[in-house]
C-alpha positions as protocol buffer text, in pm:
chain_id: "A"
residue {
  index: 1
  type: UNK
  ca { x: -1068 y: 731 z: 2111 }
}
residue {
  index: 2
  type: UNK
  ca { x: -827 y: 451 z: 1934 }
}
residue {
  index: 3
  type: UNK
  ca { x: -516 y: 500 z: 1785 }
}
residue {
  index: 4
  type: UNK
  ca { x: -527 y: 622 z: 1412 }
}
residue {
  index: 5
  type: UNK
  ca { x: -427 y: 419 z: 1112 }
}
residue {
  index: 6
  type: UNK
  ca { x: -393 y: 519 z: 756 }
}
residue {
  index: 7
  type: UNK
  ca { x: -606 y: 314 z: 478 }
}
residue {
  index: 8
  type: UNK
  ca { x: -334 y: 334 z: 140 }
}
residue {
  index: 9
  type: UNK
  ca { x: -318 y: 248 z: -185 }
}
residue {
  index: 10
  type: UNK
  ca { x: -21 y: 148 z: -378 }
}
residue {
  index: 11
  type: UNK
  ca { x: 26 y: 255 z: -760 }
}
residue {
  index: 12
  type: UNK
  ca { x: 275 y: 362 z: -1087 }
}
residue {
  index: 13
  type: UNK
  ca { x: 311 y: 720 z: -1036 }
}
residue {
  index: 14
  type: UNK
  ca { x: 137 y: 831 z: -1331 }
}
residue {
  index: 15
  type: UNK
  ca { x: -113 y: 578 z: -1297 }
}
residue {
  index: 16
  type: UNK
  ca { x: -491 y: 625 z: -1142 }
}
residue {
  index: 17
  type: UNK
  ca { x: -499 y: 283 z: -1064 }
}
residue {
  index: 18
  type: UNK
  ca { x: -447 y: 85 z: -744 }
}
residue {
  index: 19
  type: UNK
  ca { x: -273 y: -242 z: -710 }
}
residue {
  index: 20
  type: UNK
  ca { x: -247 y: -297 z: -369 }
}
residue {
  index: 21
  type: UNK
  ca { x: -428 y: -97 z: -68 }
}
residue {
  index: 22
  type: UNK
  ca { x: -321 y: -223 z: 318 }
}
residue {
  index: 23
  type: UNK
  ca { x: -297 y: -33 z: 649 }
}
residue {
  index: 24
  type: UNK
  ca { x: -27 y: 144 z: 836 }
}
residue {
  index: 25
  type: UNK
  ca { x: 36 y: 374 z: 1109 }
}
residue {
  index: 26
  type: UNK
  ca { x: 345 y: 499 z: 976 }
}
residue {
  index: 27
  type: UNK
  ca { x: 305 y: 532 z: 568 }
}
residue {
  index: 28
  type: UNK
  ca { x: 669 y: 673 z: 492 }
}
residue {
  index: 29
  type: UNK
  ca { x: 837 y: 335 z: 617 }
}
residue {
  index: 30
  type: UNK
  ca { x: 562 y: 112 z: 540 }
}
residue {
  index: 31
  type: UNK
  ca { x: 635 y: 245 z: 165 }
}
residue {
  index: 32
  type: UNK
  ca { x: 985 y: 149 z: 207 }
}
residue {
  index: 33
  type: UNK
  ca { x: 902 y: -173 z: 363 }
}
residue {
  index: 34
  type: UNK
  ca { x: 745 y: -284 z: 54 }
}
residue {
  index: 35
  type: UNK
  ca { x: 995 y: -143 z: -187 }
}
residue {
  index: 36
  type: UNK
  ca { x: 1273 y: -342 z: 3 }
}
residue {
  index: 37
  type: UNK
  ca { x: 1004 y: -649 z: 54 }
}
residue {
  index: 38
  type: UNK
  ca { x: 1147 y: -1034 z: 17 }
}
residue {
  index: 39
  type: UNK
  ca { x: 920 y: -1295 z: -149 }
}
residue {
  index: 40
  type: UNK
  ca { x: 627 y: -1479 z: 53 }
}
residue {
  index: 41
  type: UNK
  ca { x: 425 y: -1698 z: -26 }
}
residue {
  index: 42
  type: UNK
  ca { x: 107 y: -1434 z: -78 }
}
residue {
  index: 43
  type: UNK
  ca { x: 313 y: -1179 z: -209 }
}
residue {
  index: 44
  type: UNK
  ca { x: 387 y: -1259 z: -500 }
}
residue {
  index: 45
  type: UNK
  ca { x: 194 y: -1046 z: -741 }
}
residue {
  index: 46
  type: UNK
  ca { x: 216 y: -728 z: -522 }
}
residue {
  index: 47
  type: UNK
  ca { x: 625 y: -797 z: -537 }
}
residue {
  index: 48
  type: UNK
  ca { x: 629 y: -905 z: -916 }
}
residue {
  index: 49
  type: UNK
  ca { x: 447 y: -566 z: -991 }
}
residue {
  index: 50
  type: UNK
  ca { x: 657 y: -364 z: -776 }
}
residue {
  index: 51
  type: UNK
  ca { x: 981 y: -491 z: -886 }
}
residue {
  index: 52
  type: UNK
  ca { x: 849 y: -433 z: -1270 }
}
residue {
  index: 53
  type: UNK
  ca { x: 758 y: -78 z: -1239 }
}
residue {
  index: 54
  type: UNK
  ca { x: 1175 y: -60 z: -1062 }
}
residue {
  index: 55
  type: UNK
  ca { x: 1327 y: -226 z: -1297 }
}
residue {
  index: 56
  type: UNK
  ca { x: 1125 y: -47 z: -1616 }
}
residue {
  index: 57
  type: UNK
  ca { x: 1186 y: 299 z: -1422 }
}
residue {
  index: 58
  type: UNK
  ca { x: 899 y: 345 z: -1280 }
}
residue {
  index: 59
  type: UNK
  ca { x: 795 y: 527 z: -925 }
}
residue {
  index: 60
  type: UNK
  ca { x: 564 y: 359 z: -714 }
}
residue {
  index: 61
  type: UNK
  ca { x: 338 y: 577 z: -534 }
}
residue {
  index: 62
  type: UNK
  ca { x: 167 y: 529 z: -117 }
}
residue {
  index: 63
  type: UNK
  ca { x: -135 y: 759 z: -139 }
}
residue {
  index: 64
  type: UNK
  ca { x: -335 y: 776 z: 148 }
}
residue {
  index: 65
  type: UNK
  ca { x: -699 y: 722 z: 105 }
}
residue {
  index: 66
  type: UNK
  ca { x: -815 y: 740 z: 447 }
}
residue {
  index: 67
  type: UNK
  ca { x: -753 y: 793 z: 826 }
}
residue {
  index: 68
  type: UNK
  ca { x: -970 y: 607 z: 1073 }
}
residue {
  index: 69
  type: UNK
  ca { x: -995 y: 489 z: 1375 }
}
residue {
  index: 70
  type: UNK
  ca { x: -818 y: 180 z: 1406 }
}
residue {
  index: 71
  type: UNK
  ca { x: -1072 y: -51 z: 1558 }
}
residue {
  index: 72
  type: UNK
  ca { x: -1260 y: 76 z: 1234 }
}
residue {
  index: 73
  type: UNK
  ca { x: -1004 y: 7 z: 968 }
}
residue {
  index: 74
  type: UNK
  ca { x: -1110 y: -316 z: 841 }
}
residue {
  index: 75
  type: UNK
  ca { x: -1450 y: -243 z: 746 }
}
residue {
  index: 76
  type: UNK
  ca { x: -1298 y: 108 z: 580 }
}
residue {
  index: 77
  type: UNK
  ca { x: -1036 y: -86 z: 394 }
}
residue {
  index: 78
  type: UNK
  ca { x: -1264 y: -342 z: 202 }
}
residue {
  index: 79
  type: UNK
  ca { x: -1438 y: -79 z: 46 }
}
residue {
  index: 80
  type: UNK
  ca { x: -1154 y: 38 z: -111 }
}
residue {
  index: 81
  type: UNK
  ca { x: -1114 y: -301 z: -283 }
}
């Protein structure tokens, strides 16, 4: 058996939509990873957005969709797209 990984989804707090979903094994830092994030060049949107929702007061939220095997998590995480 593989080491689990977590399939998340980012979002506004009191939203039910997803902006963002990615993979971690360790969802309370990878949260604060992206809260503290610097700009890339394909991270733009995902950084725009989260710095919006800051600076407007907003919470982003990590919710975990899934747990799977991680040899498995790439065919889980597209349909979550």
């Amino acid at each position: 058996m593989g080491r689990k990984v977590f399939i998340y989804g980012l979002k506004v707090a009191n939203d039910n939509e997803f902006r963002y979903v990615g993979k971690t094994n360790r969802p309370n830092k990878r949260l604060k990873e992206h809260l503290k994030e610097k700009p890339r060049k394909f991270s733009y949107y995902k950084l725009n957005w989260i710095n919006e929702v800051l600076k407007s007061g907003g919470e982003i939220k990590l919710v975990i969709l899934e747990e799977v095997n991680e040899s498995k998590w790439e065919k889980i995480g597209r349909a979550h797209d």
